[in-house]
N, C-alpha and C positions, 0 to 999 in steps of 0.2 A: 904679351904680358903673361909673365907665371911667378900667380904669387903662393907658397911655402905652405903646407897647408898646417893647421895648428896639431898637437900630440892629441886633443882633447875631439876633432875633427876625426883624427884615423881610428880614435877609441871607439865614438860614436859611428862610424862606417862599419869599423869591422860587426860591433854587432847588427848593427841593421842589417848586413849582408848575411850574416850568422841565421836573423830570424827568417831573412828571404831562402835557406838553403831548408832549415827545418820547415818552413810552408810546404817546400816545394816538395819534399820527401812525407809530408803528410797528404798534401794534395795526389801525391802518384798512388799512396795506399788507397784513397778514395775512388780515383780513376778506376785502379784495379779492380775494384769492390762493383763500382759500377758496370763495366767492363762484362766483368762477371754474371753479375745478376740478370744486366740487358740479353745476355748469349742463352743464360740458364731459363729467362723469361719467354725468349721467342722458341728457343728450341722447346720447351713445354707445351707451350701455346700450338705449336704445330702439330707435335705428338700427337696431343689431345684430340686434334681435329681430325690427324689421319688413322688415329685408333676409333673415336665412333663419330664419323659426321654426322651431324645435325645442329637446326640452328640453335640448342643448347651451347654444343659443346664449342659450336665456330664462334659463339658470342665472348666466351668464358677463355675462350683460343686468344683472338683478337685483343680480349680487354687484359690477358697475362703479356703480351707480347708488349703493347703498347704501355703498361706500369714498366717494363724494365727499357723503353725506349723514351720515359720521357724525364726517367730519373738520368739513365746517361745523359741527354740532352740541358738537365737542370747542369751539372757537370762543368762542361761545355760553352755554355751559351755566352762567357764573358766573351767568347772567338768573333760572336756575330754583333757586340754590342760597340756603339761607336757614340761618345759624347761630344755632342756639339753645344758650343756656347752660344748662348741667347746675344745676339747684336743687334738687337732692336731699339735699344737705349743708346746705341753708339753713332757717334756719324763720322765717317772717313773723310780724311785731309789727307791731297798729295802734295808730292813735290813741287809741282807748281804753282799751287795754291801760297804753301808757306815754305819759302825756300830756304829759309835763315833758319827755321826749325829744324829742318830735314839735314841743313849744312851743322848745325849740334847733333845731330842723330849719327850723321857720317864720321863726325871725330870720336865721338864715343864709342861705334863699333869698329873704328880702327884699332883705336888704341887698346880696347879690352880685348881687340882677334874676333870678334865672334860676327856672327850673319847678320845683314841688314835687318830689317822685320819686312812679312811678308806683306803685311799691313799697316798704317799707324790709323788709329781713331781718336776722337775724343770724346771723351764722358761726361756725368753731372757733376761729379763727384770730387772729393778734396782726395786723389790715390793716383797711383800709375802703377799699371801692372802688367806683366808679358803674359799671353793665353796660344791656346793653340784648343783645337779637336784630335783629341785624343782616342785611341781605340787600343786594343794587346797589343797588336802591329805597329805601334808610338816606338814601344821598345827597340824593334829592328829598322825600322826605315827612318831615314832622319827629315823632322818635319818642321819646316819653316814658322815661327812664330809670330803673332800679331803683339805691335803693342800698344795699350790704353792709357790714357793721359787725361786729368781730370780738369775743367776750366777752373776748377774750384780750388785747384791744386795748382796750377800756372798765375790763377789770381794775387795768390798769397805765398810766392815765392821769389828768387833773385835769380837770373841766366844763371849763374853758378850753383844755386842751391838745385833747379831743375835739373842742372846736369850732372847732378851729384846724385841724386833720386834716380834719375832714368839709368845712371853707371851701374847703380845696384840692383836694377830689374834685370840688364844685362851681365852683370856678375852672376848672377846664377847659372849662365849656359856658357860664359866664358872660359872656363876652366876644366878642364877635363877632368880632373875630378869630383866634380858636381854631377858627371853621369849616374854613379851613384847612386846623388840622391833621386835621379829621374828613373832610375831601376825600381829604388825603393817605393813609390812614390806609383808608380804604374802596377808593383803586387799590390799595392794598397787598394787602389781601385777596384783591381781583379775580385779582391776576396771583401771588399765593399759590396758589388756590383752581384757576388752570389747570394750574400747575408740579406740584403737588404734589398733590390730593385727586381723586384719576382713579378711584380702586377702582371706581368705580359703572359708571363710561364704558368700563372694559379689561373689567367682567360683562359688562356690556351687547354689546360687540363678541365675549367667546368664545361666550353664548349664541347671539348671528350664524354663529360659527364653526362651532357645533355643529349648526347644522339640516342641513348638508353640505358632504364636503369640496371643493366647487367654494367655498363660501363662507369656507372657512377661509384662503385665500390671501388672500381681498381685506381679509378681517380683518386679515389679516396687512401687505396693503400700506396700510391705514389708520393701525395702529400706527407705519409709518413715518414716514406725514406728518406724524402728530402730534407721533412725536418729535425731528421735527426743529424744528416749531414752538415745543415744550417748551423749547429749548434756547435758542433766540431769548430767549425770557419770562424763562426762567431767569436772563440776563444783564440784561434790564430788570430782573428784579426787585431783583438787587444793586445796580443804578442808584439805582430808584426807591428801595430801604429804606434805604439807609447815608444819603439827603436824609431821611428821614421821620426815622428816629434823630435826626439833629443839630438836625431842627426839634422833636421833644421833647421834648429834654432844655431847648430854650430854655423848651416849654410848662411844664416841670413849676415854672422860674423865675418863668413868670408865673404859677402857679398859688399856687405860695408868694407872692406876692404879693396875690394875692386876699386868701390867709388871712390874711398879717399886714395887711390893713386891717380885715378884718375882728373878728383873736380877735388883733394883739398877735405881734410879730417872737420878744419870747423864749419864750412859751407851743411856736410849732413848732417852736423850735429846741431846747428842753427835752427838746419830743416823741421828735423826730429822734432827738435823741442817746441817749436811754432804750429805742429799739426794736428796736436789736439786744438791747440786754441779756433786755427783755419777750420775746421771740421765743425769744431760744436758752432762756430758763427754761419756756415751753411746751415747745419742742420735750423736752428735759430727760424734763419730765415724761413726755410722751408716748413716748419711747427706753424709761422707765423699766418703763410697763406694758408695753410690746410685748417687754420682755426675761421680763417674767415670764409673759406668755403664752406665748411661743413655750417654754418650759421646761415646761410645762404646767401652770400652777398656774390655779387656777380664782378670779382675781382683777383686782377693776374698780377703778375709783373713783367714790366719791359724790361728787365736786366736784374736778375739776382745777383749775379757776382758780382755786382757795384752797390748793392743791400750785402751781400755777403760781407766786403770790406770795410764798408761800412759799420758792418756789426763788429768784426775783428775791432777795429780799432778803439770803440767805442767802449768792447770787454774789456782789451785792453788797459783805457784808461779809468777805468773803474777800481781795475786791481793795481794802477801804480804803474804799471811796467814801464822799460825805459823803449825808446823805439832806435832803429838802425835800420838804414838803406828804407826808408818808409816805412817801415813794418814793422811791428809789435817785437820784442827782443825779449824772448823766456830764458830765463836765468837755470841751469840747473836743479838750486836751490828754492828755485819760484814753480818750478813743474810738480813737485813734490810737496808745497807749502803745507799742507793739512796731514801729509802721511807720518802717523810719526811711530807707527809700529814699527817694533825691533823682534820682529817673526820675520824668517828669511826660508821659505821652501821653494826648492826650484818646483817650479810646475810642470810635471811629467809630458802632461800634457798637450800643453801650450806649442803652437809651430814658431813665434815668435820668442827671442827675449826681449826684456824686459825694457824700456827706452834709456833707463836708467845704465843696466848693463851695457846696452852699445853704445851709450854716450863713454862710459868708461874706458874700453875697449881704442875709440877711439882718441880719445886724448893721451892712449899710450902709444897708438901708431904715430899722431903728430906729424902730418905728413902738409907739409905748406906750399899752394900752388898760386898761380897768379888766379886774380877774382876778377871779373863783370859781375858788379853787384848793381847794375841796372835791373829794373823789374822784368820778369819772365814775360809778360804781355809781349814787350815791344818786341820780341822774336818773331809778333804775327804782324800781319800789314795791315789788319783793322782789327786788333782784338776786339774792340769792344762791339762791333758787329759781327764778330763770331761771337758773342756773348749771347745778345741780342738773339740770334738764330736758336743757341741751343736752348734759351729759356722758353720763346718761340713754341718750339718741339715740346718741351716738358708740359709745356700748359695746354699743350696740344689732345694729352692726353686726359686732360679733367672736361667732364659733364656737367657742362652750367644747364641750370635751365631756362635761362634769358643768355642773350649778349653780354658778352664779359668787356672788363673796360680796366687799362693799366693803371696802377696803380699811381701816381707822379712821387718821384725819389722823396722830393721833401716832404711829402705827405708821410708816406712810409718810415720817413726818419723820426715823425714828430710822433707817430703812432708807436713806434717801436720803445723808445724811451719812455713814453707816458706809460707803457704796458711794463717795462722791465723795471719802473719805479715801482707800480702797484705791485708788481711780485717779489719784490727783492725788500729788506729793511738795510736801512740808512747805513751809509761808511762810518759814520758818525761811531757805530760802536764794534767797529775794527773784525766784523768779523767774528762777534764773540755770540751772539744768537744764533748765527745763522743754523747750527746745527744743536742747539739747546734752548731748553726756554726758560725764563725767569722761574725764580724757584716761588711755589704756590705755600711752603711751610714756612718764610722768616717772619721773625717777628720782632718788633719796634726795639729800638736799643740805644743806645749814646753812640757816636762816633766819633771821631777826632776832629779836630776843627781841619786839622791838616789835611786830609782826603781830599782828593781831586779825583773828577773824572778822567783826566787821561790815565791816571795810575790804575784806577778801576778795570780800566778795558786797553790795558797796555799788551807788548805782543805776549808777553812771558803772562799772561792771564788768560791768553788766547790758547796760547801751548796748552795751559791746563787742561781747555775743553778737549784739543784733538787729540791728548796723552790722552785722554779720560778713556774715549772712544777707540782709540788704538787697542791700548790692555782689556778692553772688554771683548773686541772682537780675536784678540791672542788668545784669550782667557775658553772663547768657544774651542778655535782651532785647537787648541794644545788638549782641550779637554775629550774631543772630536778623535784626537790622535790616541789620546791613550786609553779611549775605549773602543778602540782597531776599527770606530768609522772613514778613517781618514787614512789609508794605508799605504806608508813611506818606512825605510829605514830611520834614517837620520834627519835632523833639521838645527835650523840655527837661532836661538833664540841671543838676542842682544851682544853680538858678537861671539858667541859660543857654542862649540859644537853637542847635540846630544842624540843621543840612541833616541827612538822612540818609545822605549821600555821608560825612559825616566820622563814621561811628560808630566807623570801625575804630580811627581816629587816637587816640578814647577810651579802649578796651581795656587797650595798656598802663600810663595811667594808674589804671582802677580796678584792673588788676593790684596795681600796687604798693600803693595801699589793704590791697587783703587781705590781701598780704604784713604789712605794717607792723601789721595789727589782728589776723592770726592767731600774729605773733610777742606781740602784748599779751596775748592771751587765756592762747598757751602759757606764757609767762610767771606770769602769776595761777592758773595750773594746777600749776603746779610748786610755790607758795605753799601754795596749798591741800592738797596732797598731803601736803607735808614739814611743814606746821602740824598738822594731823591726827596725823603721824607723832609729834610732839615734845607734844603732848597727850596720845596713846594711852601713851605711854611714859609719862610720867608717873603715868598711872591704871594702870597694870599691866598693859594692854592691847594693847601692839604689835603683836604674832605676829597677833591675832584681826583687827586690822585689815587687815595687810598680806595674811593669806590672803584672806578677802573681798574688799578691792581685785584680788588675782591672779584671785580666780577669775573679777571681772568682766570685767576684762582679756582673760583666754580665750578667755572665749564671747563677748566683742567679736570676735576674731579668727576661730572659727568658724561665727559668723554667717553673714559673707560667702562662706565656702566653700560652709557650706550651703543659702543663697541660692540659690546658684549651681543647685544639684538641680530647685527648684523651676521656673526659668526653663528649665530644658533638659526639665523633663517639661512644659512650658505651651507648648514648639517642639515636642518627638516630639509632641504628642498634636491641635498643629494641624490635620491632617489630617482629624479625625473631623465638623470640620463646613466640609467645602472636597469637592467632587465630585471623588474617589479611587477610580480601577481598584483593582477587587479584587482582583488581584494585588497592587497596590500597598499596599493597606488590609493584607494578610494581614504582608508584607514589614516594615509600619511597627511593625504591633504585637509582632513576633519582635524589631527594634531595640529595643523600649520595654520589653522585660522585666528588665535589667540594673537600667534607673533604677526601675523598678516595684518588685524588690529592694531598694533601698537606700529609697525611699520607705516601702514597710513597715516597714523596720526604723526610719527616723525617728517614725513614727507610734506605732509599737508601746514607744519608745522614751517619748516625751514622756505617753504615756496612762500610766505611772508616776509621774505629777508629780501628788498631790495638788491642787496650787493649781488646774492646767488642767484638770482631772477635772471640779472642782466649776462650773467654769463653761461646762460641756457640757450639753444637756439629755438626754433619756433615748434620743429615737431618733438624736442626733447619735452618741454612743456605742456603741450596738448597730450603727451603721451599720460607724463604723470600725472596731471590735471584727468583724465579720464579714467586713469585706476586708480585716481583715492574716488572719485564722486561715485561709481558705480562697483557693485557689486559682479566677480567676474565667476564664469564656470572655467577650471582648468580638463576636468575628464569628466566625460559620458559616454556611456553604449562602449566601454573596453577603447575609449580611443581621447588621446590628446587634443585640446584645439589650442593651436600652436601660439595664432596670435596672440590669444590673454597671456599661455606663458611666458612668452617675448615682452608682454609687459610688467609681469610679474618680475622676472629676472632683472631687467631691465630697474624698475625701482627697488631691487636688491641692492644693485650698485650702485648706485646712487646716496643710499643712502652712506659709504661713508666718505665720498667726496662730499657732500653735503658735511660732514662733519670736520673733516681736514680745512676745507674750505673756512666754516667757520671759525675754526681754531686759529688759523692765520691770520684772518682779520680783526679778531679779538687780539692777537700777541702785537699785530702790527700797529693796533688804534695804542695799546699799552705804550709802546718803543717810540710812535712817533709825536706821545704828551711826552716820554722823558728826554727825546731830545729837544725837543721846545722848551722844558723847565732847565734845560743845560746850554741853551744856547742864550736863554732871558739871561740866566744867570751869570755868563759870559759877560752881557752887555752892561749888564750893574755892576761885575768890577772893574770892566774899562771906563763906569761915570765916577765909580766913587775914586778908580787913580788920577783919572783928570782934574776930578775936585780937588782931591788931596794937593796933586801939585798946584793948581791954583792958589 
């Protein structure tokens, strides 16, 4: 197979090859320099020694020779360094283990041309990726690749869509000119591996240091040459990586390419669009057990990927979505639902584009092939005891401190929705809280008799909120750009192209936006408030509402003050890891005792809140429970005692999940009286149209 490579592909190669010839012509200037110096070093060093022996001058010899031997050697060292990948999370599967896999494995590397893998494993993970152990010598010898395959990712896919995913891990070595990017991609490393992985080379030089202190100066004048060569590299290397980014993200277009000739344009794009959802419903699950261990409970699971899919599906039906071949079915238009910013920068950075873009991309190649849209499992001959095994291993790696005991599914299932009700507010209102809170300044008014709650919280009311939030976070970017934090040419705001000299020009424009969408919202805020109001009344209910409104209100209002605490004990207690005269250290913690008071008293305050109690584990509470009751020392005699500050810190943070916390249960006691005064309400006018027609 040879597939055309794009204009925007050879643009992106030439320079990346462009920044790899400028490396390499700065790199030889350096070589030279070191070259140099190491010759001028040892030949001095020798001089020295044969003009007046003694053990002055053989120390002063030795420690000149060895500064320009170890600066050449800093140089150099990427020759001797070899990166091997951690496969300790992985467990290998052969051919005769899964042979319907391996027989997808064999069609896909026919058809793309390229080499079997040297390996296949699988992972925890919702991914599939090709790896190898890389060193300089990658570049000249050709080195057979392993590839990873995630159960979390076989879970929550169709034989077509996997073999559309594994097409595109293998598109990237398919192609001959992808070499390329494996050129680019290995200077990458080189001038990484000088800048930044030294720990070995600064041993090596204190150990020099340490045999005597004649030697500990030239250590010391080595450490400078290098760092000022580091500094050089440092600057290649944002040369060189921001050309390897832009030529990747072209790779990964050619890579989707591969796959859709091979497995079919909508099988990846299906993929694509379903792997955030697959992903955050692993992780889900995996937040879920780590909540219950870290509380102490002595509890695993026998199969996350059947709690994995479980949670998929579950998301799923929460947001509406429609399902296909089993599976959760992301719409385009549903993957983006909330984004509604009209900023468009490419991200320099980024080795990926955007899902967005390769779903584009794709729908222009349109390339239609026959489907097995059976699930990806059944290509094993017992997935689900390959499941079983790898969850097995995972939980292999946690420290109970009794006997652990699995979890049983429906347990897990009933726990998991009673937890994602208490964290979540009701569908009931479309969405429109979730990222906003009832406004704390309306005030009582007349309303239409006409109002209805659906029109309240309809989707064009919802648009309001994530416009809201879109143009504010434009409003940074743009403002970001045109005071040169944020340093690009050109970008695109709302369909149109501009320099980054005219961002300022833009500002007052999305000003007025916000203005105009923050007057809509407030508006529909005021609706809401005074419909609720003319509802509750009627049910006999006002008082109960209006106090719950006030009291959210309140601690809307106290929040921010008490915020405030938090932030001024996260500045006084700066100091404890900044090098501070102890004078100074003594001075800071005599200032920190006022807020260290009123920090108590918040703490000691909030650990009377049942709700927050319960979701403390046993030694989070004994912890704070012991620094509000007693009085702690943090320094004496010039020296820290660590534990108190471990506690200290410790009820820093605290205190403002302590606050978030409350805040939510306060907005969620509000939302779930007004969907009760709207669901009563409901029910009084399906009695009074029965009466009526009666």
């Amino acid at each position: 197979m040879h597939i055309q490579v794009s204009q925007d592909f050879r643009k992106k190669a030439k320079a990346a090859v462009s920044s790899i010839i400028v490396f390499i012509f700065v790199y030889f200037l350096i070589f030279l320099f070191t070259v140099v110096l190491a010759l001028a070093c040892i030949a001095g060093g020798i001089w020295l020694i044969a003009a007046k022996p003694m053990f002055l001058t053989l120390m002063i010899g030795i420690g000149l020779a060895a500064t320009g031997l170890f600066v050449f050697y800093f140089i150099i060292k990427f020759l001797f360094k070899k990166h091997i990948n951690d496969r300790s999370y992985l467990t290998e599967i052969n051919r005769s283990e899964e042979p319907e896999l391996f027989k997808m494995i064999d069609d896909i590397v026919q058809e793309a041309e390229t080499n079997f893998p040297k390996k296949v494993y699988l992972s925890y993970d919702v991914n599939a990726s090709v790896f190898y152990d890389s060193s300089f010598w990658s570049m000249f010898f050709p080195i057979q690749k392993n590839l990873t395959i995630g159960a979390g990712l076989i879970n929550t896919t169709t034989k077509q869509e996997l073999k559309a995913i594994l097409s595109h891990e293998f598109g990237h070595f398919s192609q001959r000119s992808m070499k390329v990017g494996s050129y680019v991609y290995n200077v990458n490393q080189i001038i990484f591996n000088l800048v930044n992985e030294d720990a070995s080379y600064r041993n090596s030089l204190e150990k020099f240091a340490g045999f005597s202190g004649y030697f500990s100066f030239f250590a010391s004048l080595a450490i400078f040459f290098t760092s000022k060569i580091q500094w050089i590299l440092a600057k290649m290397y944002s040369y060189v990586n921001i050309r390897h980014m832009a030529l990747s993200r072209e790779m990964e277009f050619h890579a989707d390419e591969v796959a859709a000739n091979i497995a079919g344009s909508v099988s990846l794009e299906e993929s694509l669009l379903r792997l955030d959802l697959a992903d955050s419903s692993y992780q889900n699950v995996i937040k879920f057990y780590e909540n219950k261990i870290s509380n102490n409970h002595n509890i695993s699971s026998k199969n996350i990927y059947k709690e994995q899919f479980f949670v998929m599906n579950f998301l799923a039906d929460q947001s509406e979505l429609e399902t296909k071949y089993d599976l959760p079915y992301v719409k385009l238009a549903e993957s983006g639902l909330f984004n509604k910013s009209k900023l468009n920068i490419e991200n320099q950075w980024a080795s990926h584009p955007s899902t967005e873009d390769r779903v584009a991309r794709l729908r222009q190649l349109n390339i239609v092939k026959d489907r097995d849209d059976q699930p990806a499992k059944n290509l094993f001959k017992d997935f689900e005891k390959t499941e079983e095994k790898l969850t097995a291993k995972l939980f292999a790696n946690v420290k109970y401190e009794r006997g652990r005991t699995d979890l049983e599914f429906e347990t897990f299932k009933s726990e998991f929705e009673h937890q994602y009700q208490k964290e979540s507010f009701d569908k009931i209102f479309n969405n429109y809280y979730d990222n906003k809170n009832p406004d704390p300044e309306v005030q009582e008014n007349n309303v239409s008799d006409d109002l209805n709650f659906d029109f309240l919280f309809d989707n064009e009311k919802v648009e309001l909120v994530y416009t809201l939030i879109a143009l504010e976070n434009d409003r940074k970017t743009i403002e970001a750009i045109a005071n040169k934090e944020f340093v690009l040419k050109t970008f695109d705001y709302d369909g149109k192209k501009y320099k980054a000299a005219e961002a300022k020009k833009l500002i007052p424009e999305i000003d007025e936006s916000i203005t105009e969408i923050k007057d809509q919202i407030k508006k529909n805020d005021s609706n809401i408030y005074n419909y609720f109001l003319k509802i509750s009344e009627n049910q006999g209910r006002k008082s109960n509402f209006i106090n719950i409104y006030q009291s959210f209100c309140d601690y809307d209002k106290q929040y921010e003050e008490k915020y405030k605490l938090y932030t001024e004990l996260v500045n006084g207690t700066a100091f404890i890891s900044a090098r501070t005269p102890f004078d100074h250290i003594k001075k800071n913690f005599v200032k920190l005792q006022p807020l260290e008071e009123n920090l108590k008293q918040e703490i000691k305050f909030h650990l009377q809140n049942p709700l927050l109690i319960s979701e403390l584990n046993e030694k989070d509470l004994k912890d704070l429970n012991d620094y509000i009751e007693r009085e702690h020392i943090y320094f004496r005699n010039e020296e820290y005692f660590d534990f108190n500050l471990q506690l200290l810190i410790k009820a820093i943070n605290m205190l403002p999940y302590f606050l978030h916390r409350k805040y939510f249960f306060i907005k969620k006691e509000l939302l779930t009286l007004m969907k009760d005064l709207e669901e009563c309400h409901r029910i009084e006018k399906v009695s009074e149209s029965v009466e009526y027609k009666i």
